[in-house]
C-alpha positions, 0 to 999 in steps of 0.5 A: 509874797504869799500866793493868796496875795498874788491872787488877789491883784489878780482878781484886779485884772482878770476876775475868776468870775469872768471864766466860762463854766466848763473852764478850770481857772485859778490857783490849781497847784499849791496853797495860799499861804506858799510864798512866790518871789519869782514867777515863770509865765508861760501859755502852757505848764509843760515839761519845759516850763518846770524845767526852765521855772526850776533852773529860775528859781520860780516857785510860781508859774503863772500860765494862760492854758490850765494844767488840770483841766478835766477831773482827776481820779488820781495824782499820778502825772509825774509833772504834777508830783513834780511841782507839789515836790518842789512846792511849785504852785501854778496859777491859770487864766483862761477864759476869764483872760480870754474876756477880761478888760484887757484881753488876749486879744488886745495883747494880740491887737497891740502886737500888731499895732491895730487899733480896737475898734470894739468887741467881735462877740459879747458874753452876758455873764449867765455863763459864768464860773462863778456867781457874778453880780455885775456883767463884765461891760468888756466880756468879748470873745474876739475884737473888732480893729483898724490898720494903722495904715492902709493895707493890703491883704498881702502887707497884712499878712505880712505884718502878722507873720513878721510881727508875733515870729509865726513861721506856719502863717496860712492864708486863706484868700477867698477868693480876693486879690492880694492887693484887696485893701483891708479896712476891717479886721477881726482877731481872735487869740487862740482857736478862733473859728467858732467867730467865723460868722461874727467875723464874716458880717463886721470884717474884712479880713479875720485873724485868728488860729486853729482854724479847720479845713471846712472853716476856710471852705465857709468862709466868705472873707480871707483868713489870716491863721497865725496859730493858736501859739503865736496868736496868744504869745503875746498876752506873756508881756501883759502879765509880767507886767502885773506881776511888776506892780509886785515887785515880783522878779518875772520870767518870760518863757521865751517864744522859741522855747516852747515844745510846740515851737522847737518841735513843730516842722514844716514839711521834712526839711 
C-alpha cells in the first residue's frame, strides 16, 4: 500500500490539523508514493525500533513521539540516514493523537477499565497546526473518568501499577489515607502537570506522569505518577488496530523492549 494511502485513513482518525502549533506531525520520513505492507508502531523512533522495524521487515514505522521535532540545518543523524537508506518512511502523531476523537488518554482510560466521564481540558482549535474549519468537539488535553468500582486510593494505585506493568509507580499522597475512597479520577497520558489545576478542581485523585518535585508539593489531591512511557503505551494497541482495517501486517513494539524500559533502574540493585 502507498504511504499516501496510509495517510489518508489516518487523517480519519487522527486529523493533522488537530496538532498544536509548536508540534511537527505527519509523514516526516519518506515519499507518498513509497510502498508500506508492514508497519512497526512504537512511542518513539529509537535505535531499537529501526532495529526491530528492519529485522520485521517494516517499511513503515508509525510512532507517537516525532522523530524530527526542531529544524534541521543538516542530515547528519545516522538514524536518519539510516531510514532514508533502507527507505523506511516514518509517520508521527503527537498532539494531534494527544487530542483526537479517540485519544491517548482514553487508551489510557481503557487500560485501566475507567469509564470517561468527559474532557479535563478543551482546546478551541485557534492553536491549531493546520487551518481548520470545524473545531474538533472532542479536542481535550486529559479526561475526566470514574472507578469501575469503589476504590481505594492504595487499590487504585494498585491498579495503575499492575494494569500498564509500570515498576517506578510514584504516589503522592497528600496528605490523604490510603483508605481515602476514589470517585473522581483525572488522567493525562504522558507529562501531565501543567493540568494540575484543572485536576485539582474536577478529581479526586490525578493520573498522570512527568510530574516534577514542586507539582507534588502544590498539589492538593494525590497523584498517582505512572510515567510518561507507561501512561502513553497503551495508545500502540489502538493504532494496530487502524492499521488492520488495511490489512496491513502491524508490529507492536513490545513494552519491555524500549531503551527506556531495558535501561532505566530503580536504585543500584
Amino acid at each position: 500500500m502507498k504511504i499516501q494511502d496510509i495517510m489518508l485513513h489516518i487523517e480519519s482518525f487522527a486529523p493533522l490539523c488537530l496538532a498544536l502549533e509548536w508540534d511537527n506531525v505527519g509523514l516526516l520520513i519518506g515519499q507518498g508514493d513509497w510502498e508500506a505492507n508492514k508497519v512497526y508502531i512504537c512511542l518513539d523512533v529509537t535505535p531499537n525500533a529501526v532495529e526491530a522495524a528492519m529485522e520485521a521487515g517494516c517499511k513503515l514505522i508509525l510512532s507517537h513521539h516525532p522523530l524530527i521535532f526542531t529544524a534541521l540545518k543538516s542530515i547528519n543523524d545516522p538514524l536518519v540516514i539510516k531510514l532514508i537508506q533502507h527507505k523506511i518512511a516514518v509517520i508521527c502523531l503527537h498532539t494531534n493523537l494527544d487530542v483526537a476523537a479517540y485519544s491517548v488518554n482514553h487508551a489510557l482510560a481503557d487500560a485501566l477499565g475507567l469509564e470517561v466521564m468527559g474532557k479535563l481540558s478543551d482546546e478551541n482549535g485557534s492553536e491549531s497546526y493546520y487551518p481548520v474549519e470545524n473545531t474538533n468537539p472532542a479536542n481535550d488535553l486529559g479526561l475526566l473518568c470514574s472507578p469501575p468500582q469503589d476504590l481505594t486510593l492504595r487499590q487504585l494505585a494498585q491498579l495503575v501499577e499492575s494494569k500498564l506493568l509500570c515498576p517506578q509507580l510514584k504516589l503522592w499522597t497528600a496528605g490523604k489515607g490510603l483508605n481515602e475512597p476514589i470517585q473522581r479520577i483525572a488522567i493525562c497520558g504522558g507529562s501531565g502537570g501543567s493540568l494540575l489545576a484543572l485536576a485539582q478542581a474536577k478529581a479526586d485523585v490525578y493520573i498522570s506522569g512527568d510530574i516534577s518535585y514542586h507539582t507534588y508539593l502544590d498539589s492538593s489531591i494525590p497523584i498517582i505518577d505512572a510515567g510518561h512511557y507507561y501512561t502513553e503505551y497503551p495508545i500502540l494497541h489502538f493504532l494496530a488496530k487502524k492499521m488492520d482495517e488495511l490489512q496491513l501486517d502491524s508490529r507492536i513494539m513490545q513494552i519491555n523492549e524500549h531503551e527506556y524500559a531495558l535501561n532505566m533502574r530503580l536504585g543500584t540493585s
